[in-house]
One Martini backbone bead per residue (centre of mass of N, CA, C, O) as a GRO file, in nm:
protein
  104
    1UNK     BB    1  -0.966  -2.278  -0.749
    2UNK     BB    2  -0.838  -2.092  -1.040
    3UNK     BB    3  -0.607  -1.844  -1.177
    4UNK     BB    4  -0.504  -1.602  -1.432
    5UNK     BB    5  -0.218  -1.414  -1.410
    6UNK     BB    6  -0.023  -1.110  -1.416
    7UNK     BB    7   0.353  -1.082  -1.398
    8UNK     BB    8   0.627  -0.966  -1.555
    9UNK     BB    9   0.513  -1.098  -1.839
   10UNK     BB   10   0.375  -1.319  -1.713
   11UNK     BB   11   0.190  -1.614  -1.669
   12UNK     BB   12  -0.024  -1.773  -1.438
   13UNK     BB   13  -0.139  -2.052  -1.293
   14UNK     BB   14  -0.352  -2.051  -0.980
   15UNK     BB   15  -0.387  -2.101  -0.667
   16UNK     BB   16  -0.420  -2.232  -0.345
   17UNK     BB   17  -0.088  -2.254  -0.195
   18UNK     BB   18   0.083  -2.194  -0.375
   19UNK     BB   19   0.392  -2.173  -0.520
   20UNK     BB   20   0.572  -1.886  -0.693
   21UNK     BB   21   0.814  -1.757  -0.919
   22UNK     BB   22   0.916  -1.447  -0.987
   23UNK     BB   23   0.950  -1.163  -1.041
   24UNK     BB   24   1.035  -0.926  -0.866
   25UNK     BB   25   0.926  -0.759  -0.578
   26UNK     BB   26   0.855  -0.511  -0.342
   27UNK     BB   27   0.947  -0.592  -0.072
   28UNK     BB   28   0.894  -0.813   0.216
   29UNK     BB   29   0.840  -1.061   0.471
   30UNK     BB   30   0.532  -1.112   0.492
   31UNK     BB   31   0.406  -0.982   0.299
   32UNK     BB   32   0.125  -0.835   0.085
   33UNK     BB   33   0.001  -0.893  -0.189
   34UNK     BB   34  -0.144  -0.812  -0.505
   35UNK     BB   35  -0.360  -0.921  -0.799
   36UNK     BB   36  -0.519  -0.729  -1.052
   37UNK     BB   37  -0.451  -0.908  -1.320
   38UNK     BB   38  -0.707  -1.098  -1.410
   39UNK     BB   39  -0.787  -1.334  -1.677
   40UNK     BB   40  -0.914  -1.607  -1.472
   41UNK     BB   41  -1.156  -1.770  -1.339
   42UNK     BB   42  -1.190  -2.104  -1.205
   43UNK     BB   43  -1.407  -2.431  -1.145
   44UNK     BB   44  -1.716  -2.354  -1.052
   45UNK     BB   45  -1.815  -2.389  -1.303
   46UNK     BB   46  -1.803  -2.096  -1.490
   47UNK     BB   47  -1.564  -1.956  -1.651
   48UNK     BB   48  -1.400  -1.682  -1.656
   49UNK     BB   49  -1.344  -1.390  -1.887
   50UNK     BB   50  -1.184  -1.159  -1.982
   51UNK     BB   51  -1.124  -0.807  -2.141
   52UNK     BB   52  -0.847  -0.872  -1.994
   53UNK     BB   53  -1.013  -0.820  -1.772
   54UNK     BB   54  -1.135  -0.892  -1.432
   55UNK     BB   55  -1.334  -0.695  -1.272
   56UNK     BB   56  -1.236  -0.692  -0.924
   57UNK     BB   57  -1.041  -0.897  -0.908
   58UNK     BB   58  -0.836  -1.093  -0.690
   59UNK     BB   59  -0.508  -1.173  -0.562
   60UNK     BB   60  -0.363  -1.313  -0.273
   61UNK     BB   61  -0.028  -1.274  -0.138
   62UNK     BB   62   0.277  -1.392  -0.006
   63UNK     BB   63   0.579  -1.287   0.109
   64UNK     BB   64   0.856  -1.465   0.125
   65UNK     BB   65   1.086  -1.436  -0.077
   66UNK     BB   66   1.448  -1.334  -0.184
   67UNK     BB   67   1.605  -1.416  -0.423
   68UNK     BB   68   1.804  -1.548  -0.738
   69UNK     BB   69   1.849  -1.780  -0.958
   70UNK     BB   70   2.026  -1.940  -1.202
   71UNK     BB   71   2.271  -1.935  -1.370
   72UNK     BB   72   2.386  -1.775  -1.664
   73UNK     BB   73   2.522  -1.861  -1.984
   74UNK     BB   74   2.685  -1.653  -2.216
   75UNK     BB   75   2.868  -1.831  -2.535
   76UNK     BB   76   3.022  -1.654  -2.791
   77UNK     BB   77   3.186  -1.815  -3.067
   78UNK     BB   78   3.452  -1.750  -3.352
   79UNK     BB   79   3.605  -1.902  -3.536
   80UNK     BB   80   3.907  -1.858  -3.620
   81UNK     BB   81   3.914  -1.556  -3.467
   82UNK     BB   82   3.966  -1.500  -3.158
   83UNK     BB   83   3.630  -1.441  -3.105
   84UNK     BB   84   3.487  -1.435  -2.711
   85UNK     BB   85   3.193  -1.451  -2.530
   86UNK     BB   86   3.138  -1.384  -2.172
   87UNK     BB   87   2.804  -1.343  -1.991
   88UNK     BB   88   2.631  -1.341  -1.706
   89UNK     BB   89   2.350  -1.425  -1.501
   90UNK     BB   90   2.105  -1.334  -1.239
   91UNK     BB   91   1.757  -1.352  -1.119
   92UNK     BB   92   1.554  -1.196  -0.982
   93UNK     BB   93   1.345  -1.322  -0.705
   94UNK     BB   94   1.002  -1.425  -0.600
   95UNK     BB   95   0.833  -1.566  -0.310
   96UNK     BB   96   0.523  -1.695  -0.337
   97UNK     BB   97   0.179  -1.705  -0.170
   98UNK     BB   98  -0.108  -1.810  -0.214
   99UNK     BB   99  -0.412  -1.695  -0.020
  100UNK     BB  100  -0.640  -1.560  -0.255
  101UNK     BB  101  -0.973  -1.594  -0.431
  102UNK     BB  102  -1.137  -1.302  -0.582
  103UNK     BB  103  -1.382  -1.264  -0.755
  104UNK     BB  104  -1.633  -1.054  -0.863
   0.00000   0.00000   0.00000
């Protein structure tokens, strides 16, 4: 069984026993997240599809850990003009591990 859940502007396939990094979401390590947005849910036979979500439907996953991503420059040069801009960024992650998906 696999569902679409939606978490932090963006879409994800999950199963159950899955890692997933994640935009970051407030918790300790080993507390228990729910996902109420999911967009559909199937395997079994024929699949769910919401409008836009599936009323009742819920995806259970464990906080794993609190992360942060890799590093990225943004490095912008504009020739001959001796001007040149550098940026860093590093996006805070959080790793999830989903333990249950329940239809609705």
């Amino acid at each position: 069984m696999y569902a679409v859940i939606k978490t932090g502007g963006k879409q994800y396939r999950v199963s159950q026993d899955d890692l997933l990094e994640i935009e970051r979401l407030p918790g300790e390590n080993g507390s228990t997240i729910e996902f109420g947005e999911v967009l559909m849910v199937g395997g079994d036979g024929a699949a769910q599809v919401g409008a836009p979500f599936i009323k009742g439907a819920r995806v259970t996953a464990e906080l794993v850990e609190q992360t942060r991503g890799p590093k990225v420059i943004a490095f912008k040069k504009r020739r001959r003009k001796n001007s040149r801009r550098k940026k860093g960024h590093r996006q805070d992650l959080t790793l999830v591990r989903i333990t249950s998906i329940s239809p609705a």
